[in-house]
Biopython code that builds the backbone (N, CA, C, O; Angstrom):
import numpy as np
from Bio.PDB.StructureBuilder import StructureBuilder

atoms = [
    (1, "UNK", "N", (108.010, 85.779, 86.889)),
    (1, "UNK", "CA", (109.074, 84.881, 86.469)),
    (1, "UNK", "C", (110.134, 85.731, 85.777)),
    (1, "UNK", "O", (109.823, 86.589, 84.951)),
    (2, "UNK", "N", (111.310, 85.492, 86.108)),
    (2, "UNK", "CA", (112.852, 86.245, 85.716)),
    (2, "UNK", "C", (113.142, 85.519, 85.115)),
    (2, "UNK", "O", (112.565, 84.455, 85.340)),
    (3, "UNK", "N", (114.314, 85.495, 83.810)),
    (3, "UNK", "CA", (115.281, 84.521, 83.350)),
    (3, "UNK", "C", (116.636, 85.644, 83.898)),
    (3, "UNK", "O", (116.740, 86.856, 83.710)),
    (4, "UNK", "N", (117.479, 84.777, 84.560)),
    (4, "UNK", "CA", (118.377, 85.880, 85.174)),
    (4, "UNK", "C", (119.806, 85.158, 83.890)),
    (4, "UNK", "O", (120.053, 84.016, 83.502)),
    (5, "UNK", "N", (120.251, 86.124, 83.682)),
    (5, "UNK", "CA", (121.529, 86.367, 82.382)),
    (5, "UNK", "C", (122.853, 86.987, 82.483)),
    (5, "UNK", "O", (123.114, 88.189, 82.529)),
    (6, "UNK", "N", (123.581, 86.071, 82.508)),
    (6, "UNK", "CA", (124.930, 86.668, 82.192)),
    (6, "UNK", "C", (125.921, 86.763, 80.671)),
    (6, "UNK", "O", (125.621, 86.201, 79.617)),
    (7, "UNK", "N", (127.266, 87.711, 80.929)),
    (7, "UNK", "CA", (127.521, 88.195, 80.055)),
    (7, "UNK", "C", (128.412, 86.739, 79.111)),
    (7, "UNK", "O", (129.315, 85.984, 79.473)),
    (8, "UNK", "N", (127.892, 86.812, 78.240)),
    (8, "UNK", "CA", (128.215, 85.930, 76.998)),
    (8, "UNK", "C", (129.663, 86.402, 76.009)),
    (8, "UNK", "O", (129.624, 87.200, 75.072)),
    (9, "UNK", "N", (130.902, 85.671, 76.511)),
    (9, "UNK", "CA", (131.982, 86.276, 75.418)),
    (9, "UNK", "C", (132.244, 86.359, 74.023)),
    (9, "UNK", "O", (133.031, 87.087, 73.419)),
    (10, "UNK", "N", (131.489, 85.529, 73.629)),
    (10, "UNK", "CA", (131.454, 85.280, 72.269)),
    (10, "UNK", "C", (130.243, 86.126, 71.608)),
    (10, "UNK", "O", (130.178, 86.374, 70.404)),
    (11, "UNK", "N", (129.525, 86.433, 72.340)),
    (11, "UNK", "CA", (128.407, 87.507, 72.117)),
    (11, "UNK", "C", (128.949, 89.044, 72.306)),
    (11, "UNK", "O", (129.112, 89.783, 71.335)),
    (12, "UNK", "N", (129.114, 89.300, 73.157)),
    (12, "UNK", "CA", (129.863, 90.780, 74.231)),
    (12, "UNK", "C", (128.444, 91.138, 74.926)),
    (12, "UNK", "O", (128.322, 92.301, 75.311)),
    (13, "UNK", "N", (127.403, 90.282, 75.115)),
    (13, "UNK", "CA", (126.252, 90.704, 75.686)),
    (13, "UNK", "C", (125.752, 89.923, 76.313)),
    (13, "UNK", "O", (125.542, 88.766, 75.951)),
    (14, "UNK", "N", (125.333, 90.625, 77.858)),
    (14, "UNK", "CA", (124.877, 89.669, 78.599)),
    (14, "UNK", "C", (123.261, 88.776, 78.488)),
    (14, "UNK", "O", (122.167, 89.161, 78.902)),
    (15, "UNK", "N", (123.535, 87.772, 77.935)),
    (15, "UNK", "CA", (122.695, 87.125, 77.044)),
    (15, "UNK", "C", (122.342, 85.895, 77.161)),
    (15, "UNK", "O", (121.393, 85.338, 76.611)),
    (16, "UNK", "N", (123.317, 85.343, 78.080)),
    (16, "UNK", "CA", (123.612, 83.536, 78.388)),
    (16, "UNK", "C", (122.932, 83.352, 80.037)),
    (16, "UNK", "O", (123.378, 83.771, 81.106)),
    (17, "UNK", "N", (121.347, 82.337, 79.658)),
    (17, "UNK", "CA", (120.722, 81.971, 80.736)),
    (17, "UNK", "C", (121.488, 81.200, 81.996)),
    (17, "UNK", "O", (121.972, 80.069, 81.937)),
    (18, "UNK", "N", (121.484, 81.824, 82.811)),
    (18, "UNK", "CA", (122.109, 81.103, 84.038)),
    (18, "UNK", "C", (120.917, 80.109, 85.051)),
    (18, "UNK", "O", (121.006, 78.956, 85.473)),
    (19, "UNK", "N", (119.752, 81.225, 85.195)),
    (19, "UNK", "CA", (118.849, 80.434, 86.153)),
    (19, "UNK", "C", (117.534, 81.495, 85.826)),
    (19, "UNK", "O", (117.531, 82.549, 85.190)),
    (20, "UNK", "N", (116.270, 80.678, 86.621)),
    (20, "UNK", "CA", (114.800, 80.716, 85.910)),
    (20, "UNK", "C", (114.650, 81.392, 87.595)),
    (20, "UNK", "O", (115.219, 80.866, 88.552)),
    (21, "UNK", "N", (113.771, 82.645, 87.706)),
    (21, "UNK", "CA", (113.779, 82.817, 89.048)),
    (21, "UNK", "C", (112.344, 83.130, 89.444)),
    (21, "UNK", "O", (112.008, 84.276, 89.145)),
    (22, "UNK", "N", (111.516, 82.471, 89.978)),
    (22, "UNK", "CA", (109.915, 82.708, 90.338)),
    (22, "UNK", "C", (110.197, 83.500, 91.459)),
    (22, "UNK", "O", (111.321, 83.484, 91.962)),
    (23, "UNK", "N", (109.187, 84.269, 91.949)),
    (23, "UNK", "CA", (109.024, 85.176, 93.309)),
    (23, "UNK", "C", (107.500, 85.154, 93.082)),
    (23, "UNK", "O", (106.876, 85.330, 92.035)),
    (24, "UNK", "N", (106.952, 84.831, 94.626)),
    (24, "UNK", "CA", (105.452, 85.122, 94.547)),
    (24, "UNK", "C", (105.231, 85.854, 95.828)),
    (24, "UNK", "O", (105.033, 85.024, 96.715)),
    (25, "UNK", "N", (105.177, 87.307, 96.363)),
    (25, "UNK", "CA", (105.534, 88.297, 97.056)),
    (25, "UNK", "C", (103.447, 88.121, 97.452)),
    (25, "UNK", "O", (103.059, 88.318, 98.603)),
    (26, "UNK", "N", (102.880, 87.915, 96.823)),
    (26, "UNK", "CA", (101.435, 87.770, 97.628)),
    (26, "UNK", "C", (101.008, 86.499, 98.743)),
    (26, "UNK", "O", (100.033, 86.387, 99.486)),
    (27, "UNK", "N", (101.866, 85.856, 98.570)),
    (27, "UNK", "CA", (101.889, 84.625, 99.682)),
    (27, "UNK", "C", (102.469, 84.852, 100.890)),
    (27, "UNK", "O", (103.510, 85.509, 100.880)),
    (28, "UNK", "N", (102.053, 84.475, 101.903)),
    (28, "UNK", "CA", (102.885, 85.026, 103.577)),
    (28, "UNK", "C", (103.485, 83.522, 103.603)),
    (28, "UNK", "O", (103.027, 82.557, 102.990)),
    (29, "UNK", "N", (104.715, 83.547, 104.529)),
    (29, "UNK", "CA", (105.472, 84.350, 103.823)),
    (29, "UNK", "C", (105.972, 84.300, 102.158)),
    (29, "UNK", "O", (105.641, 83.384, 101.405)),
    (30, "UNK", "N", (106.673, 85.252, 101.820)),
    (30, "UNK", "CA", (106.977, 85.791, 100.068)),
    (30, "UNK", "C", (107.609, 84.703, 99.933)),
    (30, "UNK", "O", (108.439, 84.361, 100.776)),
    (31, "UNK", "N", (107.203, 83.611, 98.338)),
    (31, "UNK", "CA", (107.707, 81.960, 97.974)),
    (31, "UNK", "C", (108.297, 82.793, 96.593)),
    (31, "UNK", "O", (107.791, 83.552, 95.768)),
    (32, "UNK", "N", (109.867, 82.124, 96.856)),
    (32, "UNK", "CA", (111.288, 81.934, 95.931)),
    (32, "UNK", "C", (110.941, 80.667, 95.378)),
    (32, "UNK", "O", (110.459, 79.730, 96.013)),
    (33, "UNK", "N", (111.270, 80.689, 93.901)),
    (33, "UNK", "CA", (112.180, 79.256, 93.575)),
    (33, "UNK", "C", (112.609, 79.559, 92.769)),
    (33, "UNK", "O", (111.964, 80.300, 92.027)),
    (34, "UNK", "N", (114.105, 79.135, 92.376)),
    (34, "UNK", "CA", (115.377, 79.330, 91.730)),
    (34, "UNK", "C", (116.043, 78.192, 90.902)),
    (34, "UNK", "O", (116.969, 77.613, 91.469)),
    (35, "UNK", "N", (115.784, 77.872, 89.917)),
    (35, "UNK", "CA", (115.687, 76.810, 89.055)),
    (35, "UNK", "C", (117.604, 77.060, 88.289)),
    (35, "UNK", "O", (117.714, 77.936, 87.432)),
    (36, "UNK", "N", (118.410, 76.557, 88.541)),
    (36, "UNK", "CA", (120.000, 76.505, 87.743)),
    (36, "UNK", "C", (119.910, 76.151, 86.853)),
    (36, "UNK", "O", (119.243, 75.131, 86.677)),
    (37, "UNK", "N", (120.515, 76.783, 85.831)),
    (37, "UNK", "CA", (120.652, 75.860, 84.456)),
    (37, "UNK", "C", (121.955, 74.591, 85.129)),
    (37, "UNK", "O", (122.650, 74.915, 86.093)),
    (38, "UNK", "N", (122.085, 73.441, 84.576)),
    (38, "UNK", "CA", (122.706, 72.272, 85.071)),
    (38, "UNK", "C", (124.017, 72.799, 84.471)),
    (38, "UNK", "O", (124.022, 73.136, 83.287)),
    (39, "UNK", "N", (125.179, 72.895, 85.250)),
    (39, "UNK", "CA", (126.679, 72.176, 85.102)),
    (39, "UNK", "C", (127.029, 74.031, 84.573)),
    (39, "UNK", "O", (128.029, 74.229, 83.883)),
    (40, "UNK", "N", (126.462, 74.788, 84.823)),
    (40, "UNK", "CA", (126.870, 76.150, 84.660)),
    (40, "UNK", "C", (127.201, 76.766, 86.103)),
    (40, "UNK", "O", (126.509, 77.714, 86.476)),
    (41, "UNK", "N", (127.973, 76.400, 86.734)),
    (41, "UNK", "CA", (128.191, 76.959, 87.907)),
    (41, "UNK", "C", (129.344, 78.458, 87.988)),
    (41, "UNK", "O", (128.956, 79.487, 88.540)),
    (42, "UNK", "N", (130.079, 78.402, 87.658)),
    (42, "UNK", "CA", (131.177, 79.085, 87.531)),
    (42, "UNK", "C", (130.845, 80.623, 86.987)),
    (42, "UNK", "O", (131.422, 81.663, 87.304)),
    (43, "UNK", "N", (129.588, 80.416, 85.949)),
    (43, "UNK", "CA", (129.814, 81.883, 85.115)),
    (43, "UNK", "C", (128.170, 82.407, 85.868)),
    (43, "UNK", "O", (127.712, 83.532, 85.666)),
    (44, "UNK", "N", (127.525, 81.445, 86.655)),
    (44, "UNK", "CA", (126.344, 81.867, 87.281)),
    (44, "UNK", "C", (126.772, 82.687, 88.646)),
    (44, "UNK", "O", (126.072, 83.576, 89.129)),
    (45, "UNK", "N", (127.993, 82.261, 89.177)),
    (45, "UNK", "CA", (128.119, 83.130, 90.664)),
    (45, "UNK", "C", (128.210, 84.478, 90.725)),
    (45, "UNK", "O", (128.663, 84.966, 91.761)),
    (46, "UNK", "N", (127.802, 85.343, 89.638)),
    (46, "UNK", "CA", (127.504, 86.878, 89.609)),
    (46, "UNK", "C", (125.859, 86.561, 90.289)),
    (46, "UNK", "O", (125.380, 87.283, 91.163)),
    (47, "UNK", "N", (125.326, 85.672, 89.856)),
    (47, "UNK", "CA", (123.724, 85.821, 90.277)),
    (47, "UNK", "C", (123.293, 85.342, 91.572)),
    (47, "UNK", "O", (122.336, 85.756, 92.226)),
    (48, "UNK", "N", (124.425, 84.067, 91.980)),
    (48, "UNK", "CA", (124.301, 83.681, 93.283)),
    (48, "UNK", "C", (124.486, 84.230, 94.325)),
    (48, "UNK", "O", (123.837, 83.915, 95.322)),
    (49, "UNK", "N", (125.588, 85.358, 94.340)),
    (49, "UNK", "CA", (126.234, 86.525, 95.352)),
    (49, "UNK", "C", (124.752, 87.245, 95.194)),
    (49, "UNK", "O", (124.509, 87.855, 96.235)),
    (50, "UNK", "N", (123.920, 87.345, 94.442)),
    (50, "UNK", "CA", (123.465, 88.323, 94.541)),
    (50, "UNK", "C", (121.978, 87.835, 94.980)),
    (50, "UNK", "O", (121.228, 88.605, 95.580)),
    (51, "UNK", "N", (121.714, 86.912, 94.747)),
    (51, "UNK", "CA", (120.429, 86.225, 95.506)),
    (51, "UNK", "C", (120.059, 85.840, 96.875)),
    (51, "UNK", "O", (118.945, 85.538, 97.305)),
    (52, "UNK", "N", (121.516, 85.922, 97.661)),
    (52, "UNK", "CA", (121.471, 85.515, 99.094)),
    (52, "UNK", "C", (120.605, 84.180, 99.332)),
    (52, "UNK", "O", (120.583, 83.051, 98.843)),
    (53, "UNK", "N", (119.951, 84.829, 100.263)),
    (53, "UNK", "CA", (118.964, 83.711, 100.983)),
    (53, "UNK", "C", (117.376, 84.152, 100.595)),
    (53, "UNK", "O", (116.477, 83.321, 100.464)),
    (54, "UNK", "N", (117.148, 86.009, 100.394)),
    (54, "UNK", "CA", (116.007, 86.180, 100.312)),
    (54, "UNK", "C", (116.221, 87.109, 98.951)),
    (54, "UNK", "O", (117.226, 87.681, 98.529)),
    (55, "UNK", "N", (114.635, 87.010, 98.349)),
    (55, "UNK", "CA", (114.603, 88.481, 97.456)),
    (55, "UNK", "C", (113.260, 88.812, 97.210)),
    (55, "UNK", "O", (112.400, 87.937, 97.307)),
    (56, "UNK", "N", (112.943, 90.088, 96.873)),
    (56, "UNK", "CA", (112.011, 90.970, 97.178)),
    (56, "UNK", "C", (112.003, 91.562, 95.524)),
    (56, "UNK", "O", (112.877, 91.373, 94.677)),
    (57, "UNK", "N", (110.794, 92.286, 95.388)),
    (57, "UNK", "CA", (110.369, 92.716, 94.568)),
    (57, "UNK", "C", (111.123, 94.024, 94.504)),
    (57, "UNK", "O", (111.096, 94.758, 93.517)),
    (58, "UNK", "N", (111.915, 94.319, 95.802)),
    (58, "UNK", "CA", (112.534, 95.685, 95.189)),
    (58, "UNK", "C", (114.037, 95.385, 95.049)),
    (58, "UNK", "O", (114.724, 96.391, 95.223)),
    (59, "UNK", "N", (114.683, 94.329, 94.796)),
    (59, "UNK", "CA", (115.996, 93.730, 94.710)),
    (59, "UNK", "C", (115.568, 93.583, 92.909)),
    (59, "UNK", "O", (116.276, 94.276, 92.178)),
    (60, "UNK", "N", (114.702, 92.911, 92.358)),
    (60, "UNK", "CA", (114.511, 93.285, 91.169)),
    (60, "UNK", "C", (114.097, 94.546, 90.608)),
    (60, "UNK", "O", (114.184, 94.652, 89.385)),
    (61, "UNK", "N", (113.700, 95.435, 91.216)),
    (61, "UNK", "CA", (113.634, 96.751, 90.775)),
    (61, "UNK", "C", (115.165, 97.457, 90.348)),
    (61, "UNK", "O", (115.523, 98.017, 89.312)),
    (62, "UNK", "N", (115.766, 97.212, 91.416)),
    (62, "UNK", "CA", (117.265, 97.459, 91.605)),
    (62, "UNK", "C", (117.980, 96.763, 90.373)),
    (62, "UNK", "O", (118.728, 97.476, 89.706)),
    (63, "UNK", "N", (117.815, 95.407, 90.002)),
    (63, "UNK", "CA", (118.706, 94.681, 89.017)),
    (63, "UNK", "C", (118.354, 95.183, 87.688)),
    (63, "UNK", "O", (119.046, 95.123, 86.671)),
    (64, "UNK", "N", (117.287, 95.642, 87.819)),
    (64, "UNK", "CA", (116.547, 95.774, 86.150)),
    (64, "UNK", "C", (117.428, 97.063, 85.746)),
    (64, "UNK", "O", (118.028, 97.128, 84.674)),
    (65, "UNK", "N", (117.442, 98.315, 86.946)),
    (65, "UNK", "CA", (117.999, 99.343, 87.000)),
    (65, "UNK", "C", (119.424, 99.048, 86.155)),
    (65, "UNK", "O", (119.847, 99.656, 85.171)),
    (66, "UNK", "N", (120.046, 97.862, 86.900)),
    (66, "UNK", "CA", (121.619, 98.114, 86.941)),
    (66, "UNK", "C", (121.990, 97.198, 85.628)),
    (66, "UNK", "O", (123.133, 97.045, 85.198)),
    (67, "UNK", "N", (120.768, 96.607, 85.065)),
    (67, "UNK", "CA", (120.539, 95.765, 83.961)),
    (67, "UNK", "C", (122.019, 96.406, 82.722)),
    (67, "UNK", "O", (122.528, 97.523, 82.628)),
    (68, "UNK", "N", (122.286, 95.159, 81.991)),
    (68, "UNK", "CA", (123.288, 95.452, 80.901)),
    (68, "UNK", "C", (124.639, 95.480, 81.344)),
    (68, "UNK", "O", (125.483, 95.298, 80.466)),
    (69, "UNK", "N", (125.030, 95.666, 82.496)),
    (69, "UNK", "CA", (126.446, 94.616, 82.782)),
    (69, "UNK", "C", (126.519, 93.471, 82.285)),
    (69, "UNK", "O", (126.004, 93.002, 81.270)),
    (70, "UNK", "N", (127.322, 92.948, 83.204)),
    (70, "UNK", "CA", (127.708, 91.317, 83.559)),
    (70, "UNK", "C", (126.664, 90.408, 83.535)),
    (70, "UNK", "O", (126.641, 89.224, 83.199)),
    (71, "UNK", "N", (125.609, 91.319, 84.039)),
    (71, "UNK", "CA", (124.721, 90.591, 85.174)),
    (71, "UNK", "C", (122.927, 91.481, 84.260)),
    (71, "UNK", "O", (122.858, 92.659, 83.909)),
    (72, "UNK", "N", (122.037, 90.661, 84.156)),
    (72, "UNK", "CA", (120.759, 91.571, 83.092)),
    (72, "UNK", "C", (119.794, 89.816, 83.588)),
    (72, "UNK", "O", (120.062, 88.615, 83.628)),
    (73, "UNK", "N", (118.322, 90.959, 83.944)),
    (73, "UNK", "CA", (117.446, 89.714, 83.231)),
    (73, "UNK", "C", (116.141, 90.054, 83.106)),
    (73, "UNK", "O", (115.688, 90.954, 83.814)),
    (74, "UNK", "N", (115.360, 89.395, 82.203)),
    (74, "UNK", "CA", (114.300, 89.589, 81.535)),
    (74, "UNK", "C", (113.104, 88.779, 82.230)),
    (74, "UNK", "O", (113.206, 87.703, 82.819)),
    (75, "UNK", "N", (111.987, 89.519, 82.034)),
    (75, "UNK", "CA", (110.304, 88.860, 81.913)),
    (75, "UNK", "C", (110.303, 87.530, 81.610)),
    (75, "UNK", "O", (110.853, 87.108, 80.593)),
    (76, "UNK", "N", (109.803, 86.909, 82.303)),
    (76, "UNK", "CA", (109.113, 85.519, 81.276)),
    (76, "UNK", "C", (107.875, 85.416, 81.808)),
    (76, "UNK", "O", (107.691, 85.801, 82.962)),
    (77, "UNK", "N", (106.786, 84.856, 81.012)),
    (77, "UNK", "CA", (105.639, 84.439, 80.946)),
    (77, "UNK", "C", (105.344, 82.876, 81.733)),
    (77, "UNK", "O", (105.816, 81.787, 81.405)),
    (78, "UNK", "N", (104.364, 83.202, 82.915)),
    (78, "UNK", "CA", (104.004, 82.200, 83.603)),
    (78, "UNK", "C", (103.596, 80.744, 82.582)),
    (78, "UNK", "O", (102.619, 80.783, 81.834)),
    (79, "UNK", "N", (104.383, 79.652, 82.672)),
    (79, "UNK", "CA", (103.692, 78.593, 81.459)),
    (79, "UNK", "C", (102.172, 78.400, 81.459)),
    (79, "UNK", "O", (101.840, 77.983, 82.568)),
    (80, "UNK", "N", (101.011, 78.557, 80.554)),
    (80, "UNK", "CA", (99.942, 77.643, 80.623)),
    (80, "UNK", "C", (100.368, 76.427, 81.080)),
    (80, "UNK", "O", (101.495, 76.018, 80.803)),
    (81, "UNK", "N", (99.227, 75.499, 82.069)),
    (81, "UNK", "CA", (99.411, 74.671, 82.272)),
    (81, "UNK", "C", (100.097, 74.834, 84.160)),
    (81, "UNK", "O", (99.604, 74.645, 85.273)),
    (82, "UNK", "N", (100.796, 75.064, 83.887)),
    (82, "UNK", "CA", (101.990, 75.582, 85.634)),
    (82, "UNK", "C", (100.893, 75.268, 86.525)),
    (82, "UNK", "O", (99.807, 75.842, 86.610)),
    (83, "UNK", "N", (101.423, 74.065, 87.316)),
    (83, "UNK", "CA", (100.471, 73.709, 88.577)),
    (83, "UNK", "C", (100.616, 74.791, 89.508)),
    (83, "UNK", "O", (99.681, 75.460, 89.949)),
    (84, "UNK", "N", (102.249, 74.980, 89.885)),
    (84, "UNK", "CA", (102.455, 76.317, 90.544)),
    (84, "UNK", "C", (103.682, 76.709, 89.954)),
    (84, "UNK", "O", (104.245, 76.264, 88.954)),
    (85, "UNK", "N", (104.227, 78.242, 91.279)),
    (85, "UNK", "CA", (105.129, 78.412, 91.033)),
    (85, "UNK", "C", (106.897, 77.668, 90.911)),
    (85, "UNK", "O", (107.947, 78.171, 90.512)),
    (86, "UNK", "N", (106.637, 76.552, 91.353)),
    (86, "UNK", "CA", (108.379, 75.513, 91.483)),
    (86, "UNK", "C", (107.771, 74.885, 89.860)),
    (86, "UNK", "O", (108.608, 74.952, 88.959)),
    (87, "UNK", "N", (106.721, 74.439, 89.576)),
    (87, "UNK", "CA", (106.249, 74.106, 88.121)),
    (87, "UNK", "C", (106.417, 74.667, 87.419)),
    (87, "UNK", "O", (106.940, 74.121, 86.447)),
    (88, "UNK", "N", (106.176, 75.936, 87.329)),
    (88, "UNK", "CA", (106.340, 76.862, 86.564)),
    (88, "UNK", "C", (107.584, 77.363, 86.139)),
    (88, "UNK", "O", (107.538, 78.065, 85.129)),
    (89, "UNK", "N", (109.156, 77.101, 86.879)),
    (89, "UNK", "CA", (109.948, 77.730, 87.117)),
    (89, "UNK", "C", (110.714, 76.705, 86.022)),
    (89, "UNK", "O", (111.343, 76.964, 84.996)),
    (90, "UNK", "N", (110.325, 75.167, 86.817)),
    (90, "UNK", "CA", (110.384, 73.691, 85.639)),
    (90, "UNK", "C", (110.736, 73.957, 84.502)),
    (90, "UNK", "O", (111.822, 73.723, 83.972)),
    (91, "UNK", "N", (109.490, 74.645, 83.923)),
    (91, "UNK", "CA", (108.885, 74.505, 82.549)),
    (91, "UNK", "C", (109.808, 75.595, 82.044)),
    (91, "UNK", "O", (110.740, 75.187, 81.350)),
    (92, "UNK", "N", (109.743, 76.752, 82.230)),
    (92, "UNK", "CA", (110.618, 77.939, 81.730)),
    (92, "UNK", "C", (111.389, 77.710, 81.512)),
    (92, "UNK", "O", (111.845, 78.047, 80.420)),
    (93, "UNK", "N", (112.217, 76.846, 82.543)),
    (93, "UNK", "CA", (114.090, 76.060, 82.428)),
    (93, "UNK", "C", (114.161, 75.164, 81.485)),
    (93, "UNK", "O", (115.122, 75.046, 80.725)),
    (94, "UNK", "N", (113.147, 74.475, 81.473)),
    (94, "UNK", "CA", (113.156, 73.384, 79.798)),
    (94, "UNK", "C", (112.773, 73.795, 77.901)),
    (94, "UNK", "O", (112.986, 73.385, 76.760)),
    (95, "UNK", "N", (112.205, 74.693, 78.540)),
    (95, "UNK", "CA", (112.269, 75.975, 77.564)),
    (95, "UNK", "C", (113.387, 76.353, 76.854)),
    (95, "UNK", "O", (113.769, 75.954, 75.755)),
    (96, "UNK", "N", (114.045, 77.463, 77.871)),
    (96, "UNK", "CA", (115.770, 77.818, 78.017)),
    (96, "UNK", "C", (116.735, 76.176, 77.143)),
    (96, "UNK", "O", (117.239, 76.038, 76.028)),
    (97, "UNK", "N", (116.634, 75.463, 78.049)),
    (97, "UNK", "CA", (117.622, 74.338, 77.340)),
    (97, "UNK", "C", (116.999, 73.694, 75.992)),
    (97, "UNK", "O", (117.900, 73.121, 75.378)),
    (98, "UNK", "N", (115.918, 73.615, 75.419)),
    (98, "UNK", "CA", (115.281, 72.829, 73.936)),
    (98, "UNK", "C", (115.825, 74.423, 73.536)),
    (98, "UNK", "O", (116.905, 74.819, 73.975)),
    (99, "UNK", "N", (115.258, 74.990, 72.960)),
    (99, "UNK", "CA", (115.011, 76.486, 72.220)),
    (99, "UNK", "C", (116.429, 77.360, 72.378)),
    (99, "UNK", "O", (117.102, 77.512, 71.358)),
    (100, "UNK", "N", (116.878, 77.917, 73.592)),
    (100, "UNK", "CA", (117.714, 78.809, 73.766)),
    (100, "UNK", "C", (119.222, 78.688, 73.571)),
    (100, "UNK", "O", (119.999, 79.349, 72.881)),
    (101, "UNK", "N", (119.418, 77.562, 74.449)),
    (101, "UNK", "CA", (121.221, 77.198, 74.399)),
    (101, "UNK", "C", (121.604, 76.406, 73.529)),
    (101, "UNK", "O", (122.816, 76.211, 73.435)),
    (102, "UNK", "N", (120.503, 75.579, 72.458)),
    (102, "UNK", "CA", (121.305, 74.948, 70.977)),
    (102, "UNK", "C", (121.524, 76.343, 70.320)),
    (102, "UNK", "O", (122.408, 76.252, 69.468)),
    (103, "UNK", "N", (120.982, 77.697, 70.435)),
    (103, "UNK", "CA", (121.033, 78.492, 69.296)),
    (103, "UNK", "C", (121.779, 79.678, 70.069)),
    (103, "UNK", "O", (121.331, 80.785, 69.771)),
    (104, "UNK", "N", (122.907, 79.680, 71.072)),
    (104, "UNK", "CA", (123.772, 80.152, 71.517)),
    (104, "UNK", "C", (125.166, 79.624, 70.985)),
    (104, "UNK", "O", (125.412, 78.429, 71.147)),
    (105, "UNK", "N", (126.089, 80.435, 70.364)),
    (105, "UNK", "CA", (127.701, 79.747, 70.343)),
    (105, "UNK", "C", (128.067, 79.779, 71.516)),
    (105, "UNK", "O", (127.549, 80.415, 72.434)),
    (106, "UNK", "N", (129.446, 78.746, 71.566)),
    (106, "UNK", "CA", (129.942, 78.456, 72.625)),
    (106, "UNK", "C", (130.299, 79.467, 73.507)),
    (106, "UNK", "O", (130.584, 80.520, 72.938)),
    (107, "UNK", "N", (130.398, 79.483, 75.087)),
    (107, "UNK", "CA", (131.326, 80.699, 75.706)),
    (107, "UNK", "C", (132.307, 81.008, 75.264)),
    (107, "UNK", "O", (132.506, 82.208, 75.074)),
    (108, "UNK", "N", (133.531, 79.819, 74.850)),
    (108, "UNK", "CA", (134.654, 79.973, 74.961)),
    (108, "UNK", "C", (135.294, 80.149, 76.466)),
    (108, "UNK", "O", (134.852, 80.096, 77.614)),
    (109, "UNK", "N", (136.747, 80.420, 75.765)),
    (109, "UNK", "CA", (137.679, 81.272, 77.330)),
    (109, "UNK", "C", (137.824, 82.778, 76.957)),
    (109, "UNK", "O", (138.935, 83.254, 77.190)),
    (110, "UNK", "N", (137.117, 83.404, 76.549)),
    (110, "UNK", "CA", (137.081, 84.716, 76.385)),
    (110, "UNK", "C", (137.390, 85.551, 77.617)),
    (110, "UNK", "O", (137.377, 86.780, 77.549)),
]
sb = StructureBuilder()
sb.init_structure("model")
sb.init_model(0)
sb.init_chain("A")
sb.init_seg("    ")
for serial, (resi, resn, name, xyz) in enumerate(atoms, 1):
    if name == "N":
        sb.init_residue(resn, " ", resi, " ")
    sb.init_atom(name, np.array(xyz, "f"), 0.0, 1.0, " ", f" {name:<3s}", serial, name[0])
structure = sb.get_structure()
C-alpha cells in the first residue's frame, strides 16, 4: 500500500495526500486499486499522468527514486481487519481524510 503525495504550497513539501494506491504483483494477473481523495482533481494530475493504465513494482522503484519533487509517496500499512486489497485501500483513504487533512493548512493559490 502507497499513499501517493503531492507538493503542498503552504508547506513547500510534497506532503498533501492525493490517492491510496494498493498493487498486489503475486496475483495473475498483477491487481491495482487506486482509491482518489474526493474533489482533489486538479493538484492530483501529476499522479494520474503517471499511473497510466498499468503499474508494476518497478514504476515504484522508479518513483521512490525520483521521490521529493512535486510528486513523493510513502509506505502504508495493510489495515487489520482488510477483507482485501480494494478494502484495504477503503480504509487507508478514511484514515487520510479523519486524521490527515483536518491537520493540513489550506493549499491556497500558491
Amino acid at each position: 500500500m502507497w499513499i501517493l503525495l503531492v507538493w503542498h504550497p503552504a508547506l513547500g513539501l510534497p506532503v498533501d495526500p492525493v490517492a491510496v494506491l494498493g498493487l498486489d504483483e503475486n496475483r495473475q494477473p498483477a491487481e491495482r486499486v487506486v482509491r482518489w481523495v474526493p474533489l482533489v482533481y486538479e493538484p492530483a494530475a501529476p499522479w494520474r499522468e503517471r499511473l497510466g493504465e498499468t503499474t508494476t513494482s518497478q514504476d515504484i522503484e522508479r518513483w521512490i527514486a525520483q521521490s521529493g519533487g512535486t510528486c513523493s509517496l510513502e509506505p502504508a500499512d495493510v489495515p487489520e481487519g482488510a477483507l482485501d486489497l480494494t478494502h484495504a485501500a477503503d480504509l487507508v483513504l478514511d484514515g487520510l481524510l479523519a486524521e490527515v487533512f483536518p491537520a493540513l493548512p489550506p493549499r491556497g493559490d500558491v
